[in-house]
Every structure is written in C-alpha cells, then in structure tokens.
C-alpha positions in Angstrom: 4.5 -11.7 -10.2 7.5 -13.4 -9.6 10.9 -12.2 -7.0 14.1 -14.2 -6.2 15.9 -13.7 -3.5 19.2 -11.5 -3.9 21.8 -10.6 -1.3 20.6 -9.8 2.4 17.4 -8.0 1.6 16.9 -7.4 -1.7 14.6 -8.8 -4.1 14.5 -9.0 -7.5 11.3 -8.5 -9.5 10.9 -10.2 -12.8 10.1 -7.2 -15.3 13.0 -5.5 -14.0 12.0 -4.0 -10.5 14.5 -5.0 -7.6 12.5 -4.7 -3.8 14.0 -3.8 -0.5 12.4 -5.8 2.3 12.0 -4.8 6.0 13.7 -7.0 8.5 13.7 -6.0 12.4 12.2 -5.4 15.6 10.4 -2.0 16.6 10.2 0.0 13.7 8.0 2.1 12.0 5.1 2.4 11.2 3.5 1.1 13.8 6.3 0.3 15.7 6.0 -3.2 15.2 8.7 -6.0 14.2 8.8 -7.1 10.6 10.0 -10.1 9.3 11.6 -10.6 5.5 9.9 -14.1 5.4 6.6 -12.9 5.4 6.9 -11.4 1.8 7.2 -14.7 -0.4 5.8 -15.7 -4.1 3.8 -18.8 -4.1 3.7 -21.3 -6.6 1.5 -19.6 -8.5 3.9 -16.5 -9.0 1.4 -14.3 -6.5 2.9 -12.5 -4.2 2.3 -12.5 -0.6 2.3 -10.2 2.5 1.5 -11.0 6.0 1.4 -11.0 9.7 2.1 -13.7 11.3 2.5 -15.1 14.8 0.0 -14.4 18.1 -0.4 -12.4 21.2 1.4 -14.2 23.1 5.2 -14.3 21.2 3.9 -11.4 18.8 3.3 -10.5 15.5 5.8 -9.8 12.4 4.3 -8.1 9.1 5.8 -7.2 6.3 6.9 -4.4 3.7 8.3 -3.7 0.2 10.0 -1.0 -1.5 11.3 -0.7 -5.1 14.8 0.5 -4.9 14.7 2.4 -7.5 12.2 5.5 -7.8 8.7 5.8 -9.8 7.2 9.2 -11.2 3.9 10.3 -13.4 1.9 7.1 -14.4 -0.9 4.9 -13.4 -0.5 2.6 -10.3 -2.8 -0.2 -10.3 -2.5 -4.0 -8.0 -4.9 -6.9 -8.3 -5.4 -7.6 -5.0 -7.0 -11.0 -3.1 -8.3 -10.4 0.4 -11.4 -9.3 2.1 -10.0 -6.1 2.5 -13.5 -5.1 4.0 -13.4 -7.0 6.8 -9.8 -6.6 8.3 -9.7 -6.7 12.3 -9.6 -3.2 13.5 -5.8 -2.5 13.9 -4.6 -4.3 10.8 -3.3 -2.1 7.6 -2.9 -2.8 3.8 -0.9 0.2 2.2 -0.1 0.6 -1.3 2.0 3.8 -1.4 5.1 5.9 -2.6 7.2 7.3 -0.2 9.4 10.0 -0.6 10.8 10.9 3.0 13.7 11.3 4.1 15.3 11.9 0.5 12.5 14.5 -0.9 11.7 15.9 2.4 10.4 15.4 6.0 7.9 12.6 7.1 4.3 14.3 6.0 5.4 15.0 2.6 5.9 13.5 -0.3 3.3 10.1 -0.1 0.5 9.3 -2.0 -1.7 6.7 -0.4 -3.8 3.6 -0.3 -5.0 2.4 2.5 -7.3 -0.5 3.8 -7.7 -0.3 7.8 -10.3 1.1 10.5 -7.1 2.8 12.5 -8.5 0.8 15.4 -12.2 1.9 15.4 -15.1 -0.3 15.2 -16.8 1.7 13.4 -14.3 3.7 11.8 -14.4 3.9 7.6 -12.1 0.7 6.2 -11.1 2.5 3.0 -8.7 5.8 2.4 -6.6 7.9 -0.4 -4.4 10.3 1.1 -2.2 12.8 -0.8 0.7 14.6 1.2 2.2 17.4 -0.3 5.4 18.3 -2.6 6.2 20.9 0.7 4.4 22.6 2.9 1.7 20.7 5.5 -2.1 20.7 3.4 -3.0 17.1 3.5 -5.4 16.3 1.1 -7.5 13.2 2.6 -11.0 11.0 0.9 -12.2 7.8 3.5 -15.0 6.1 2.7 -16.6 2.6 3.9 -17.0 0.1 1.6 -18.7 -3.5 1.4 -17.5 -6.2 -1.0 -18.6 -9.5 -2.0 -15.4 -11.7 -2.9 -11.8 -11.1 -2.5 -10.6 -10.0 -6.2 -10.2 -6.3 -5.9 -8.4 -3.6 -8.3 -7.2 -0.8 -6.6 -5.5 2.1 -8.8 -4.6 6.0 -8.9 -3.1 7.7 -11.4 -0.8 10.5 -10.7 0.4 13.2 -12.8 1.3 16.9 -11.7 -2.2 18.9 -11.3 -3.9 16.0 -9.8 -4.3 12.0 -8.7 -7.4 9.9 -9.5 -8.4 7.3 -7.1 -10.1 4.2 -7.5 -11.5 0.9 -5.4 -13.0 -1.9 -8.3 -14.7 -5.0 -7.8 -13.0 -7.9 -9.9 -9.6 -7.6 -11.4 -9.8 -5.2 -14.1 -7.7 -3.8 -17.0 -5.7 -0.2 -16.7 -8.3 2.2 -17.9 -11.4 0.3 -17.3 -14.2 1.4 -15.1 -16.1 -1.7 -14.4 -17.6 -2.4 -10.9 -16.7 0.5 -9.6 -16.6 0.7 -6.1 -15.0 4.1 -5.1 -13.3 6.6 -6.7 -12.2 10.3 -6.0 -10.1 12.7 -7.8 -7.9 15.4 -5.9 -6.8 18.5 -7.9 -6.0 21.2 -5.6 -4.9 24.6 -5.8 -1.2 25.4 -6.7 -0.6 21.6 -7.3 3.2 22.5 -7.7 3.3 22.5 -4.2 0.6 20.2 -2.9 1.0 17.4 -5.2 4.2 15.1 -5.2 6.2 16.3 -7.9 9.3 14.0 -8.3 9.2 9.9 -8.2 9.2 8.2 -5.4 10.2 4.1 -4.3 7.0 2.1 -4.2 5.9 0.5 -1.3 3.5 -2.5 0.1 2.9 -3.1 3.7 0.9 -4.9 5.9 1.1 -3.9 9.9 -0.3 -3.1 12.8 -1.7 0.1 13.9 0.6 1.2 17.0 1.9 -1.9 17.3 -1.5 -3.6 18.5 -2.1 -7.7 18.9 -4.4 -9.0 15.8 -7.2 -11.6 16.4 -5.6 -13.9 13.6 -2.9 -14.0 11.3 -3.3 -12.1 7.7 -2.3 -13.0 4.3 -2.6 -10.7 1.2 -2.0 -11.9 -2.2 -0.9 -9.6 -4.9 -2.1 -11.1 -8.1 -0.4 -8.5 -10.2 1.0 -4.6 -10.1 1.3 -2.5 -12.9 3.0 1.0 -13.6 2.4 2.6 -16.6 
C-alpha cells in the first residue's frame, strides 16, 4: 500500500486510486477534529490511521476517501489491530458513501464497522446496508473475540444483495478460512433497498460523539483490494 502526498489534501494511491483526506476541527462524524497527518504509509508501505493526542488538548482521527467512485465488486482490507478490544467510543469504518451526491445522509452506505457505540457491553462488530432511497435500514451486529491482530474483513456487493464477512488471518479474495462472521443481506425489491450506483470509498477512525479515548489508536492497513 503505498500514497504520496499531492496538492493540499489529496493522495495518490499506487495502483491508480487518488484519496481525499479530512483536515479540520468539528466535523462529522462524530463531531470531532481530524488531522491529515494521522493517515501516513510507514516504511513498510502499510498504511496507517489514528487518533492521536489526550484529554486534555484533545484528540484528532482520521479519514479517507477515493475521489473517484467504486460500484459492483468485492471489497476486502487486511487489517492489523485488536479490533476486539477497542475502548468503548472508538470507531474503525470501512465504508462507501454516497451522500450528498446520490441522495440524503441515511442512504446510499454500506458499512463496516468495529466499535461498542459507547457501551460496555455493547456488540464490537457491525454490517450495515442503507438503502438506494427510501428509509429500510438493513443492520447484522455481532460480538466477536479474536486472538491476534491480522484480520480480513470483506463484503461483496452486487445489485440483489451484499455478503459480509469478519476472517481470522489475512486471507485471499474468495477464501473462507477462519471464519469468524459472516451474513448475507438480500432483501426484498433490492432496486431500492440496495445501493445501486458506485460510491467513493472511505476509511475512518473517530470518536463516537466526539468522546475522550483512554489512549491513542493506530490501525494498520496491510492491503485493500476491489475487484
């Protein structure tokens, strides 16, 4: 995985993929202030997202987005971080997002998310699927237990349904080894409840309404494929 800095906020990813970055203070989601220097590639080529600074000056995450859009396919990242254990308010997405182009906010996303939403004992995992129009969410969270920090976390997305999956260990597209989750979402009249058009692609790591974390988080992206 490898990005180069272009002008202002724009990165360039090597495959052919160029990346808008967040940069400011008190914005969405969250709201919480996002920093550009907390998205970086390492000398290993990995790619990294995270939240740094404390409660006392604050916190700055980060977030990604492809500037160009991304239909139909299979999604899958290689992931390292105990995704399991994140402090309560802290949330990994992996995501299109369509809004405001496609529609309103509440349409037009298909999730993967990593967070308890602020719960103790709230699930850590989540696939959520929000429509082409129209307001039927369709929603699968589950809790999950891991032991390492190499995770593959895919779906694949075509017009009458999206399969999800959580895997243990960095696996190949189309393989089912250590499977750790999974769920497939094929509702009725998928025309409308299903995304239908492509979307950017997004990666964040933030704070759940803005809230103070414990620690500082790092997320390496070993790899992200589309295909």
């Amino acid at each position: 995985f490898c990005l180069s800095r272009g002008l202002g906020d724009v990165y360039k990813r090597q495959g052919g993929y160029k990346w808008y970055v967040k940069s400011g203070k008190a914005l969405g989601p969250g709201p919480n202030n996002w920093s550009p220097n907390n998205v970086y590639v390492d000398s290993s080529s990995n790619l990294h997202l995270s939240i740094t600074g404390n409660s006392t000056y604050g916190f700055e995450c980060s977030e990604l987005w492809t500037t160009n859009n991304l239909g139909f396919g299979t999604y899958q990242w290689h992931v390292e971080s105990r995704i399991d254990l994140y402090d309560i308010w802290v949330v990994l997405g992996l995501f299109p997002y369509g809004p405001p182009t496609l529609g309103p906010d509440g349409t037009n996303e298909i999730d993967i998310e990593y967070s308890r939403w602020g719960q103790p004992q709230g699930t850590n995992g989540g696939f959520t699927i929000y429509p082409n129009y129209g307001n039927k969410i369709g929603s699968m969270a589950f809790n999950f237990q891991l032991t390492g920090s190499y995770t593959t976390s895919r779906f694949a997305w075509s017009s009458n349904k999206i399969d999800f999956w959580l895997l243990g260990g960095f696996q190949e597209i189309g393989s089912l080894t250590n499977v750790i989750y999974s769920w497939s979402y094929q509702p009725e009249n998928p025309q409308q409840n299903i995304p239908q058009r492509s979307m950017p692609l997004h990666m964040n790591l933030w704070l759940f309404q803005g809230h103070a974390t414990s620690s500082p988080v790092d997320v390496i992206i070993h790899d992200f494929q589309f295909k």
